[in-house]
C-alpha positions as CSV (number, residue, x, y, z in Angstrom):
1,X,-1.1,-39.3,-24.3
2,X,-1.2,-35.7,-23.6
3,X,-3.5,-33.7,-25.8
4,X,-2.9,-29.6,-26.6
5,X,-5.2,-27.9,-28.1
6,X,-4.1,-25.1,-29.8
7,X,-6.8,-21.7,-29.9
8,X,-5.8,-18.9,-32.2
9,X,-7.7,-15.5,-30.2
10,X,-7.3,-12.1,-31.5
11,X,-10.2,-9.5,-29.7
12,X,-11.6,-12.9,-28.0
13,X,-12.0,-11.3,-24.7
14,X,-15.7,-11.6,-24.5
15,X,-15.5,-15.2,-25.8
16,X,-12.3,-17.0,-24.4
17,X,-13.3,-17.4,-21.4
18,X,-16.1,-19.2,-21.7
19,X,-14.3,-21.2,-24.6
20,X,-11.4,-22.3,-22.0
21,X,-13.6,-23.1,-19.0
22,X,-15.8,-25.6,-21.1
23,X,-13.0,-27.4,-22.9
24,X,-10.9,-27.5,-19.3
25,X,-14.1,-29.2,-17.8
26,X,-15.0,-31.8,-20.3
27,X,-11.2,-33.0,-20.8
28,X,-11.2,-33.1,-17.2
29,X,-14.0,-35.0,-16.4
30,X,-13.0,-37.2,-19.3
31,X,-9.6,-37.4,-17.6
32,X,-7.4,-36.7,-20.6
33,X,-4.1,-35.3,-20.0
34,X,-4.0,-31.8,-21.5
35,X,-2.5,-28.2,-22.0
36,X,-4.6,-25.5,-23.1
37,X,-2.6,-23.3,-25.7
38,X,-4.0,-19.7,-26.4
39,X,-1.9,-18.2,-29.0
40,X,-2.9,-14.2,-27.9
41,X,-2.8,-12.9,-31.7
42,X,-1.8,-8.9,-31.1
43,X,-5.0,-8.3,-29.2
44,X,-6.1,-4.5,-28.6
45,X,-8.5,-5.4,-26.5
46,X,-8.5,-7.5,-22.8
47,X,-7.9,-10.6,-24.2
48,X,-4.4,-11.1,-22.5
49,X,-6.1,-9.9,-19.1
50,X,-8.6,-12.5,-19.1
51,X,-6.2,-15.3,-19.7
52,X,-4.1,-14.3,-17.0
53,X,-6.8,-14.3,-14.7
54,X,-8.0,-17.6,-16.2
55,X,-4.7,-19.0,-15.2
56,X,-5.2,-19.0,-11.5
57,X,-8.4,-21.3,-11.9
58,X,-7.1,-23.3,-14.8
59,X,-3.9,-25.2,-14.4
60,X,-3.4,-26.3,-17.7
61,X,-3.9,-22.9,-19.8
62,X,-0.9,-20.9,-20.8
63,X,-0.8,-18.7,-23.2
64,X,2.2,-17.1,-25.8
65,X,2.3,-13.8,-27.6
66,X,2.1,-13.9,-31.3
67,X,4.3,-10.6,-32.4
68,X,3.3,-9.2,-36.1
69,X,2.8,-10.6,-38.5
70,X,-0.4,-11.6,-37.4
71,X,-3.3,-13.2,-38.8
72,X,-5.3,-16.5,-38.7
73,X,-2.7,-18.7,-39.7
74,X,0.7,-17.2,-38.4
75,X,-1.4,-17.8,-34.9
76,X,-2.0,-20.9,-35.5
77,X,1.6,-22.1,-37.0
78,X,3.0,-20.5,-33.7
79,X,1.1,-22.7,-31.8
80,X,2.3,-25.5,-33.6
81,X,5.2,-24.4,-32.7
82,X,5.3,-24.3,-29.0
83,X,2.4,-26.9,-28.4
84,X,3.9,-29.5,-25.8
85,X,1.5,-32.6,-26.3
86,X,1.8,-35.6,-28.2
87,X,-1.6,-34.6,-29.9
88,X,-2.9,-31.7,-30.9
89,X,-6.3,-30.4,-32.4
90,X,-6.8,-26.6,-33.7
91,X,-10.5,-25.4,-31.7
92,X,-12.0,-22.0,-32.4
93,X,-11.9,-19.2,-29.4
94,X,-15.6,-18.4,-30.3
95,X,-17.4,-21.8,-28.7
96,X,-18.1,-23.0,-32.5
97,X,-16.3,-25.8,-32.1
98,X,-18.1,-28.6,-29.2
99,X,-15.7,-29.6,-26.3
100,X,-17.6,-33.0,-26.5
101,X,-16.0,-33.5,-29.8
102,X,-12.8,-32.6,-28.6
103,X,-13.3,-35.7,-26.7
104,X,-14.8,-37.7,-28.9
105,X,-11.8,-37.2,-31.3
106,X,-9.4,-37.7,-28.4
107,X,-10.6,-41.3,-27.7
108,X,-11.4,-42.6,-31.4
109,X,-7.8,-41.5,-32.2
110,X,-6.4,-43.5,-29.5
111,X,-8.6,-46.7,-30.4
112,X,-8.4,-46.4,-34.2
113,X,-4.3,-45.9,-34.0
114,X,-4.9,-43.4,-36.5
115,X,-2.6,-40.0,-37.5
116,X,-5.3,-38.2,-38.0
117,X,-8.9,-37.7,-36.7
118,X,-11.2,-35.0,-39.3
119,X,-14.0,-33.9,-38.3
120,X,-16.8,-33.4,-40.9
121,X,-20.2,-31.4,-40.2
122,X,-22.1,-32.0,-43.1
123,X,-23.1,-36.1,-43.0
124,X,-25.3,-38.0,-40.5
125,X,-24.5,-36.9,-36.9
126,X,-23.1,-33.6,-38.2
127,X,-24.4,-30.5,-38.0
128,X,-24.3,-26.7,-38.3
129,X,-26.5,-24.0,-36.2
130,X,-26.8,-20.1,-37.6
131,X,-24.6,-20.7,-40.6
132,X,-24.0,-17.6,-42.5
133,X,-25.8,-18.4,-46.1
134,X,-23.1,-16.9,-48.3
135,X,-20.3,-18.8,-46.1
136,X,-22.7,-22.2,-46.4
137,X,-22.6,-21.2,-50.3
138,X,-18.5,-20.6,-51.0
139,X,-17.9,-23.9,-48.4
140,X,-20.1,-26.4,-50.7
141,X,-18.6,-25.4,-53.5
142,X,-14.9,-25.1,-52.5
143,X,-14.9,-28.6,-50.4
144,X,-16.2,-29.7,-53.9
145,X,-13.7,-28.3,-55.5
146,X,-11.5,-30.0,-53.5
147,X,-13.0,-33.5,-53.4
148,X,-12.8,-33.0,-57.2
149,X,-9.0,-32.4,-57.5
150,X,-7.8,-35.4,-55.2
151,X,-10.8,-37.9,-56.1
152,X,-11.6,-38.0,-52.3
153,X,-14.9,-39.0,-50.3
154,X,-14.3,-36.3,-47.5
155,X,-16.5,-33.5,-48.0
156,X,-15.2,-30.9,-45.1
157,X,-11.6,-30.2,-46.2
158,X,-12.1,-26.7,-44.8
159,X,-13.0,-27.5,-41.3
160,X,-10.3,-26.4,-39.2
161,X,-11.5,-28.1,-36.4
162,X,-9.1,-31.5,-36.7
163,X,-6.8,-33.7,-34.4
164,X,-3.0,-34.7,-35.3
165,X,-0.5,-36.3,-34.0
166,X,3.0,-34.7,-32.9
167,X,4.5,-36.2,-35.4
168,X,2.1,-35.6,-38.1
169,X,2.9,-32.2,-37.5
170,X,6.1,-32.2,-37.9
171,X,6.1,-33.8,-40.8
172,X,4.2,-31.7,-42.5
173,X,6.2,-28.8,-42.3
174,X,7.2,-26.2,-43.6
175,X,4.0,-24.6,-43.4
176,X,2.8,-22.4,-46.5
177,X,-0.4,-20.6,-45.9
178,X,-0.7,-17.0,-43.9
179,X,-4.4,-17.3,-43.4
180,X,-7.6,-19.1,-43.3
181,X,-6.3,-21.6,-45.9
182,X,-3.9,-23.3,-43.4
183,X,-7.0,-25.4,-42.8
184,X,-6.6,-26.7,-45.8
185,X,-3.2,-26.9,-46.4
186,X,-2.7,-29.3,-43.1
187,X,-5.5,-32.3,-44.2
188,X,-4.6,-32.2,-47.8
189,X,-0.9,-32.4,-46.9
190,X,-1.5,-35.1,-44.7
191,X,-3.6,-37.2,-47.1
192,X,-0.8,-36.8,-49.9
193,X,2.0,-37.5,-47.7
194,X,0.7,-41.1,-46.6
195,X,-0.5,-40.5,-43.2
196,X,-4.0,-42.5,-41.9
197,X,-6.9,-40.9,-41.1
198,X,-10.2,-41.3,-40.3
199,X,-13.7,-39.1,-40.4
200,X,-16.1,-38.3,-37.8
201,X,-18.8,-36.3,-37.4
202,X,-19.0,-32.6,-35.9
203,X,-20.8,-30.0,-34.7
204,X,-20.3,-26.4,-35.5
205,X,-22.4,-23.5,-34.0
206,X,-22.1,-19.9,-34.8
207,X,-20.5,-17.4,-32.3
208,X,-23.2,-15.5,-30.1
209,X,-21.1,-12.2,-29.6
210,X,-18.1,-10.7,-31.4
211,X,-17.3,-10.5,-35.4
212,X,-16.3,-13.6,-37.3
213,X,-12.4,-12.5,-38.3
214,X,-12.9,-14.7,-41.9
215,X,-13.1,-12.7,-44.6
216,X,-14.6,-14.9,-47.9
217,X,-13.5,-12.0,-50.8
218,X,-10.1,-12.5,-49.5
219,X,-9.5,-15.8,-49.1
220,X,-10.6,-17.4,-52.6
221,X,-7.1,-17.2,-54.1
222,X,-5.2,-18.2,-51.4
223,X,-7.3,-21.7,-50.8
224,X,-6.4,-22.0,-54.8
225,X,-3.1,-21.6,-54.4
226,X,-2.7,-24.0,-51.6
227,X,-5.1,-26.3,-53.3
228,X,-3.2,-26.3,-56.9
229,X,0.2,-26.5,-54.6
230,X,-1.1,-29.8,-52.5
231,X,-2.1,-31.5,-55.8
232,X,1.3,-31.0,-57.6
233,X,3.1,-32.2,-54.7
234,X,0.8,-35.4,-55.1
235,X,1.3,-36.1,-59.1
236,X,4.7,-34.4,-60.1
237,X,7.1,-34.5,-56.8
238,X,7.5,-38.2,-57.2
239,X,7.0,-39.0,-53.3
240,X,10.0,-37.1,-52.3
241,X,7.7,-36.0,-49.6
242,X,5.6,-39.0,-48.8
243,X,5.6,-41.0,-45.5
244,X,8.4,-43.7,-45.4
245,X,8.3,-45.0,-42.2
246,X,5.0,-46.4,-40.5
247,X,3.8,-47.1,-37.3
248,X,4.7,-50.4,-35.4
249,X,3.1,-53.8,-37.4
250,X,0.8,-53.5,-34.0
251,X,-1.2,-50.8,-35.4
252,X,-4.6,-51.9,-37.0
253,X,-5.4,-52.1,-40.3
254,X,-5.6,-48.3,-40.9
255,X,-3.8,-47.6,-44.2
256,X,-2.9,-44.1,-45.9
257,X,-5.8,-42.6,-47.8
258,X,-5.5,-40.8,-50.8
259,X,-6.8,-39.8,-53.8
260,X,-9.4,-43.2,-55.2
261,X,-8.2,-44.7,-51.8
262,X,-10.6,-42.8,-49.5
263,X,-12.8,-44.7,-49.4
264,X,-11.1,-46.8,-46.8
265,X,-11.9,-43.9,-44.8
266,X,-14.2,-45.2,-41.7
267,X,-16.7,-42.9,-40.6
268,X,-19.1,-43.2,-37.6
């Protein structure tokens, strides 16, 4: 299966790079099919040069244009619009997210015949390096938040940083969220709409150069409204929305989770 990976970069020229080559390099030598998606997010800076120039070295990048409005999550929903792959996983332009993971996600979605692969950062074999204290502070207690609302076992609902398949995607649409809280908005649909999933650990490490483009004062209501939106869906729409059709009886036993029901959820 070919996997995209989707990377949302507005001002990323001194950072994409970098970000590009490593991922190309580790999906190669893991010799996974790929395409490497920039979505160039109204740049003012030589973000678009570089990724023409990394084009000539790097068969699998291409990159779109994302006209206004712009933002976090229009960037990303317009790569989930054009991503060609059966698979797709949203990875940071900054190097926060570990190409080895990318891998590692790759291969225990193929064996595990799950939907969905999440990645978690804060249980055994997770980490974080030069988290920002006030960031570490509002992500406890919002993932907690969240754990709280749907009765769930996975504690990183706000780590962006997760696989899907095509499918999946599609499923989930239409897409809601304008910003940062499309992190959220994907996994929590995905739980409430039946699909399987399973947790791994991940690494995250904080961008060496550049200016982090998450704003925390702006973001609180907007993860509540997704939040509060998700969790209606779940109790008072009946299952219009929830997954009908499954995957073929061949599939192992991986069953939706949601709600009580995570703890089915395998993690390494």
């Amino acid at each position: 299966m070919k996997l995209s990976l989707v990377i949302p970069a507005h001002n990323e020229e001194t950072e994409i790079g970098g970000t590009v080559t490593k991922l190309y390099d580790a999906l190669t030598a893991a010799r996974i099919p790929n395409e490497i998606l920039v979505v160039n997010d109204n740049s003012s800076d030589g973000t678009e040069k570089v990724l023409q120039d990394l084009q000539k070295s790097i068969p699998t990048l291409r990159y779109v244009n994302n006209l206004p409005p712009n933002g976090f999550g229009f960037a990303v929903r317009k790569g989930l619009d054009c991503f060609e792959g059966d698979v797709v996983a949203v990875v940071m332009a900054d190097s926060s997210d570990r190409p080895q993971d990318v891998v590692a996600f790759y291969k225990i979605m193929l064996e595990r015949r799950v939907d969905c692969v999440f990645g978690t950062r804060w249980t055994d074999g997770g980490f974080v390096e030069d988290y920002p204290e006030p960031k570490l502070v509002m992500n406890r207690l919002a993932n907690s938040f969240i754990q709280l609302m749907f009765m769930s076992r996975y504690n990183d609902w706000t780590n962006a940083f997760k696989m899907y398949r095509r499918d999946v995607i599609e499923g989930l649409k239409p897409f809601l969220s304008h910003h940062f809280n499309l992190t959220v908005e994907l996994p929590l649909k995905a739980m409430v709409r039946g699909y399987t999933y399973c947790v791994v650990p991940n690494g995250w490490i904080n961008r060496k150069t550049g200016v982090s483009k998450l704003k925390i004062k702006e973001m609180g209501s907007r993860y509540l409204f997704i939040v509060l939106y998700c969790w209606i869906e779940r109790w008072l729409s009946r299952g219009d929305y929830h997954l009908t059709r499954r995957r073929p009886s061949t599939t192992p036993a991986a069953t939706p989770a949601a709600g009580a029901d995570a703890a089915r959820l395998r993690a390494l």
